[in-house]
C-alpha positions as CSV (number, residue, x, y, z in Angstrom):
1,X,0.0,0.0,0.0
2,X,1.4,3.5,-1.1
3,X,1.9,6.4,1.2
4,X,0.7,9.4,0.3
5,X,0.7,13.1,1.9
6,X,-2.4,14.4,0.9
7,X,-5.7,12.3,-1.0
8,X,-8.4,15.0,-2.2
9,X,-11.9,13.8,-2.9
10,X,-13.3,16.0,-5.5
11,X,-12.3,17.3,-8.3
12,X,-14.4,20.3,-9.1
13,X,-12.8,24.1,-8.5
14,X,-12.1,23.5,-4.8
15,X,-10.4,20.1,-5.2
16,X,-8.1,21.5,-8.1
17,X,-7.2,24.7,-6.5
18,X,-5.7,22.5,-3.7
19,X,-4.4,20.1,-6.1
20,X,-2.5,22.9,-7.8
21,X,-1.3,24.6,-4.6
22,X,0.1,21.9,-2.8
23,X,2.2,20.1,-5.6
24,X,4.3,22.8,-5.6
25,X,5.4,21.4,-2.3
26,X,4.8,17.5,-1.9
27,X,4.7,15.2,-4.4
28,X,2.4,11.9,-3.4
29,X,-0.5,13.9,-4.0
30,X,-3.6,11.9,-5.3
31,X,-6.9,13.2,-6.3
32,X,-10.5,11.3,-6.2
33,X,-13.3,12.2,-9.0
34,X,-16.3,10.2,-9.6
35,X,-17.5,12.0,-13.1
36,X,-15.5,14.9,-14.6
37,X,-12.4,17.6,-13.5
38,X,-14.6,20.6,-12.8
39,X,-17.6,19.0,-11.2
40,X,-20.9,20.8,-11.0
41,X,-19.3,23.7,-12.5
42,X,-20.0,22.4,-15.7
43,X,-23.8,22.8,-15.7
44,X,-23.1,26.8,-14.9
45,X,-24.9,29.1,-18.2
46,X,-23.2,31.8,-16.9
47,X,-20.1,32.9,-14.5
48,X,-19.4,36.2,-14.5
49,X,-17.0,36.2,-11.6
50,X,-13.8,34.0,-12.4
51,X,-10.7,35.6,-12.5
52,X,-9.5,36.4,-15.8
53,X,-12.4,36.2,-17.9
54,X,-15.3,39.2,-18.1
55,X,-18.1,36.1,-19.1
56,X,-17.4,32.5,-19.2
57,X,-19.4,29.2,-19.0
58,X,-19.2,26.0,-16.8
59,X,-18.0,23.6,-19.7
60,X,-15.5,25.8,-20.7
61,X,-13.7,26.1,-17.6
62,X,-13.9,22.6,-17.0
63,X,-12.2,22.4,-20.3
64,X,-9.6,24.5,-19.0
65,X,-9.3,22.7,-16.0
66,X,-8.7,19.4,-18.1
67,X,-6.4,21.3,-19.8
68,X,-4.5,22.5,-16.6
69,X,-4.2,19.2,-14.7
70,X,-2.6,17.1,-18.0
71,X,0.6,17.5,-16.0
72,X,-1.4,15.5,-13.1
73,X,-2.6,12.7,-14.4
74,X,-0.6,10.2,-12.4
75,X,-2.0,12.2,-9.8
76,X,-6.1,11.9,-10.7
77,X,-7.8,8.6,-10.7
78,X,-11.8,8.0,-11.7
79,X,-13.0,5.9,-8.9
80,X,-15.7,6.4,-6.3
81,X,-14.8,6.7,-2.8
82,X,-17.0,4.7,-0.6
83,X,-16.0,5.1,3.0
84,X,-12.8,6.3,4.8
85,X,-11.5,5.4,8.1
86,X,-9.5,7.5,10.9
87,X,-6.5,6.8,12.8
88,X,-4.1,8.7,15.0
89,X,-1.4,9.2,12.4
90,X,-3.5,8.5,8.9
91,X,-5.9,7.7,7.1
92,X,-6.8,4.8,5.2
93,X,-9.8,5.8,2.2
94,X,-11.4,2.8,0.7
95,X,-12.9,3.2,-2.9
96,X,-14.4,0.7,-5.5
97,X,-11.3,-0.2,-6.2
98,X,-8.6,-0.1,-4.0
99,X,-7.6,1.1,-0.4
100,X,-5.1,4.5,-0.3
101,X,-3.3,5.7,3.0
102,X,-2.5,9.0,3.3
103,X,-1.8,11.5,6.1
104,X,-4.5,14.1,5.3
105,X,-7.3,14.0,3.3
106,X,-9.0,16.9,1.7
107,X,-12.6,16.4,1.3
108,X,-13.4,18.9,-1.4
109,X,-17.0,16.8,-2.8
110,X,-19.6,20.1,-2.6
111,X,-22.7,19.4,-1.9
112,X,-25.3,17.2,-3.3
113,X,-29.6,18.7,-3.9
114,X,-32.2,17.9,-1.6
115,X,-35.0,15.7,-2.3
116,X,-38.9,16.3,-1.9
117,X,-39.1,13.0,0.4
118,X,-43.1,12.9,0.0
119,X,-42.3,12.3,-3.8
120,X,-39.1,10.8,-3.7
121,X,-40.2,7.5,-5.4
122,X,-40.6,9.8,-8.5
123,X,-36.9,10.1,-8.9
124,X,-37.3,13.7,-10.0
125,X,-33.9,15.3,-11.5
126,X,-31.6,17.4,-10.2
127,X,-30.0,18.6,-14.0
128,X,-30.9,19.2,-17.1
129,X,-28.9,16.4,-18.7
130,X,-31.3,13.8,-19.2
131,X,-34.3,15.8,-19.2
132,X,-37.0,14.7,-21.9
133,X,-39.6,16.9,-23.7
134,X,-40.3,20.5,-24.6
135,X,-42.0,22.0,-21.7
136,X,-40.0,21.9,-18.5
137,X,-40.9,23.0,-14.9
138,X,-37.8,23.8,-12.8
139,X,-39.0,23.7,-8.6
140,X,-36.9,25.8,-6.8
141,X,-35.8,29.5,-6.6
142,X,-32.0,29.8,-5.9
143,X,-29.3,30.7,-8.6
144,X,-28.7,26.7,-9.5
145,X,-32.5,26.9,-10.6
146,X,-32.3,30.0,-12.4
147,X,-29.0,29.8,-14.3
148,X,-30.3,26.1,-15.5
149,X,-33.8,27.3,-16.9
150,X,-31.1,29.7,-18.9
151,X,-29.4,26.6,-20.5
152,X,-32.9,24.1,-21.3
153,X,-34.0,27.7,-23.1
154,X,-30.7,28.0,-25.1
155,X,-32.0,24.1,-25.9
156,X,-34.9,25.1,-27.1
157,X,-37.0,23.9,-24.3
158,X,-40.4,26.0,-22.6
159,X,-39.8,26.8,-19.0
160,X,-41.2,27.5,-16.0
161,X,-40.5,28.2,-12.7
162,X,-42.2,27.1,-9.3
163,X,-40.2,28.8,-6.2
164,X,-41.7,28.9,-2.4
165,X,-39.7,32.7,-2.4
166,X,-39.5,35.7,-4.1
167,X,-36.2,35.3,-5.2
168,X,-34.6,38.5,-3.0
169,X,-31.3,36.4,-2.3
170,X,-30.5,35.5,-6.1
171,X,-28.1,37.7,-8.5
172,X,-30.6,40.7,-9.8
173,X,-28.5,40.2,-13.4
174,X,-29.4,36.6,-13.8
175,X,-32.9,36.9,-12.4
176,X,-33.3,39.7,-15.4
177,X,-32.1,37.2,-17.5
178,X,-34.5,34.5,-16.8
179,X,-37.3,36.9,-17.3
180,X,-36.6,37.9,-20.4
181,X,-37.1,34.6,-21.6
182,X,-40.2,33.3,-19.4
183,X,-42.6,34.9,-17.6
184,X,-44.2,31.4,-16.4
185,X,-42.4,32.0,-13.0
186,X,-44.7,31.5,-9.7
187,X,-43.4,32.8,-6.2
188,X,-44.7,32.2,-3.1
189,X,-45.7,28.9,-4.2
190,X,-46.4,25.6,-2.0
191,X,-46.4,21.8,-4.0
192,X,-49.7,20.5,-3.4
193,X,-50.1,17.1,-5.4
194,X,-47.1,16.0,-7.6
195,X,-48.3,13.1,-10.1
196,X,-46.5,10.9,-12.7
197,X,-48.6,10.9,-15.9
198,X,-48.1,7.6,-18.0
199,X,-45.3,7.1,-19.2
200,X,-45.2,10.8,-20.4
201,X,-44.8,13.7,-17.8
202,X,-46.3,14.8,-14.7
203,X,-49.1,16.6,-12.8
204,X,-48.4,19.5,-10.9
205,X,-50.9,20.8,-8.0
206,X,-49.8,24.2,-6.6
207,X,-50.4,26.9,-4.8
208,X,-48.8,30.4,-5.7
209,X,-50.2,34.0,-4.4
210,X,-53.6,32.0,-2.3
211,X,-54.5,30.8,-6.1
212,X,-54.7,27.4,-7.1
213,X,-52.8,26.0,-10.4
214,X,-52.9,22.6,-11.8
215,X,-50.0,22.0,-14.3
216,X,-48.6,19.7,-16.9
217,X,-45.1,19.1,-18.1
218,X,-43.2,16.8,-20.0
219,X,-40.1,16.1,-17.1
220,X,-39.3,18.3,-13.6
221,X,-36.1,19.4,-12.4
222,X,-36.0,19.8,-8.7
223,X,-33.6,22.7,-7.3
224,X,-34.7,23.2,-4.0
225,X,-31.1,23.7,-1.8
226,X,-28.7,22.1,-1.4
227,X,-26.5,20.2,1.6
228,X,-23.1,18.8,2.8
229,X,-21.8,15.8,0.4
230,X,-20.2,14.2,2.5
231,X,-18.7,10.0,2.4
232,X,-19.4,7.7,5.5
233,X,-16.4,8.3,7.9
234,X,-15.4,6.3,10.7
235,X,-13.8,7.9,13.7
236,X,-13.4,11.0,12.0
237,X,-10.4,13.6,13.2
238,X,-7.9,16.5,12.3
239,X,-6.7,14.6,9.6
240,X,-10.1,15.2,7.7
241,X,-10.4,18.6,6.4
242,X,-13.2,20.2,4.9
243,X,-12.5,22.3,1.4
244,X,-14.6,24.5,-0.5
245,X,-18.5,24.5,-0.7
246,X,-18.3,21.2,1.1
247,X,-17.4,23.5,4.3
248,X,-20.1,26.3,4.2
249,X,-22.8,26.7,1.3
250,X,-21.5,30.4,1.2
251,X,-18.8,28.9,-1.3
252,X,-21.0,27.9,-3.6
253,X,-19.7,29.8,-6.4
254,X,-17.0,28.1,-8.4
255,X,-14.1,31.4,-7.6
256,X,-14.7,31.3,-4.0
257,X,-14.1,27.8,-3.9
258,X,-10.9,27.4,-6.0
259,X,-10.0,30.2,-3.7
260,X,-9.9,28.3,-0.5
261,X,-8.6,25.2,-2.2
262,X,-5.5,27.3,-2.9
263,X,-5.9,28.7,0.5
264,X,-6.3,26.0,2.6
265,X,-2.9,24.3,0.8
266,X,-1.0,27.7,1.3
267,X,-1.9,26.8,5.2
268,X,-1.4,23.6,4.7
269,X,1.8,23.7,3.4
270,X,3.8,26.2,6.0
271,X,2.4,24.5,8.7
272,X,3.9,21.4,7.9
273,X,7.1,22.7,6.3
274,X,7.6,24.4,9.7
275,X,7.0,21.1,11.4
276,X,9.6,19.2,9.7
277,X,12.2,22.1,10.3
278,X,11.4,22.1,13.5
279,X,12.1,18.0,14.1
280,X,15.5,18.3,12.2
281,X,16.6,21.0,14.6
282,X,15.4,19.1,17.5
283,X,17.8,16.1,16.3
């Protein structure tokens, strides 16, 4: 079993900030991803906040990350990470296909959308990937909803959008945005009855401003939150460290968390560099 100084779980901007950061000081580096280098980055329509460019979309700086972390590859493996396991010294993370020791691990995974658990048999999606049909009802009011009815309208698709709020804590820019291009958007709203239809689309039941609505659309995608994505860990210590959105929901957005990647390896980095000085002086 190889050694290894750091293992980061998650390679969207948080993960590879890190990754970046703290190669420039230790070498048996390895990084975890389950789908793609960039993670849900890639769904963004719009970022208008990442350094160096005035306008840029998710896919493209996940292309860019790609691009960046060629140099890594030896360093990035696709596997899953089921469970990981605490000691004193280490820590031992078991994935599908193997079991890696290493002395930290950086758990940079984001965070995963909540469910409607009175319709969770319906399996309703969280992106717009896989969604079938023309007309499209996104449930949720938060940026993730609104920059994601941008893209399925880019697609061609009819949207509209069922939020319990009034959407005060979203970017004003991308909330103009989305209402330029629907005007099906229902705040205030409360779920009532959600229905499968056949085999074609569903029945929505819903209450918005005290009035009643009853609703039909070819698929649903449900954006309503979001919280910690965490992997089962046993006897969990220092040696676990929280990266990115992962570590508050305030990090959300794809600069803040590259930012603390690079951050939290900067910290990293001295503390341990002044460790090991410190142990040669004492011998």
């Amino acid at each position: 079993m190889e050694n290894y100084d750091f293992v980061i779980i998650g390679g969207g901007p948080a993960g590879i900030g890190f990754l970046l950061q703290i190669s420039k000081d230790f070498k048996k580096v390895l990084l975890f991803e389950e789908k793609r280098i960039g993670g849900d980055i890639f769904y963004a329509h719009k970022i208008t906040n990442f350094p160096g460019f005035y306008e840029i979309d998710g896919k493209t700086i996940c292309f860019r990350f790609e691009n960046q972390v060629k140099k890594f590859k030896r360093n990035i493996k696709f596997e899953k990470v089921l469970k990981l396991k605490c000691f004193k010294n280490y820590v031992l993370v078991k994935t599908e296909k193997d079991i890696y020791k290493t002395r930290y691990c950086i758990i940079a995974t984001g965070r995963k959308e909540k469910i409607l658990k009175k319709y969770s048999k319906l399996k309703l999606k969280n992106r717009y990937e896989s969604i079938k049909g023309k007309n499209i009802c996104i449930i949720g009011g938060g940026e993730v909803a609104l920059d994601q009815s941008l893209t399925l309208f880019k697609k061609g698709k009819n949207v509209t959008i069922i939020s319990n709020g009034n959407f005060d804590k979203v970017n004003k820019e991308l909330l103009k945005s989305v209402k330029k291009i629907t005007k099906r958007i229902y705040q205030f709203s409360k779920i009532l009855d959600l229905k499968k239809v056949d085999k074609k689309g569903y029945k929505i039941l819903f209450q918005s401003r005290s009035k009643n609505y009853k609703k039909f659309f070819d698929d649903i995608i449900l954006s309503i939150g979001s919280s910690k994505n965490l992997p089962p860990i046993n006897n969990r210590n220092e040696r676990i460290i929280l990266c990115g959105s992962v570590k508050s929901k305030k990090m959300k957005q794809g600069s803040i968390s590259f930012a603390d990647g690079v951050k939290l390896a900067m910290e990293l980095s001295i503390k341990l560099k002044r460790g090991r000085n410190e142990n040669s002086i004492k011998k």
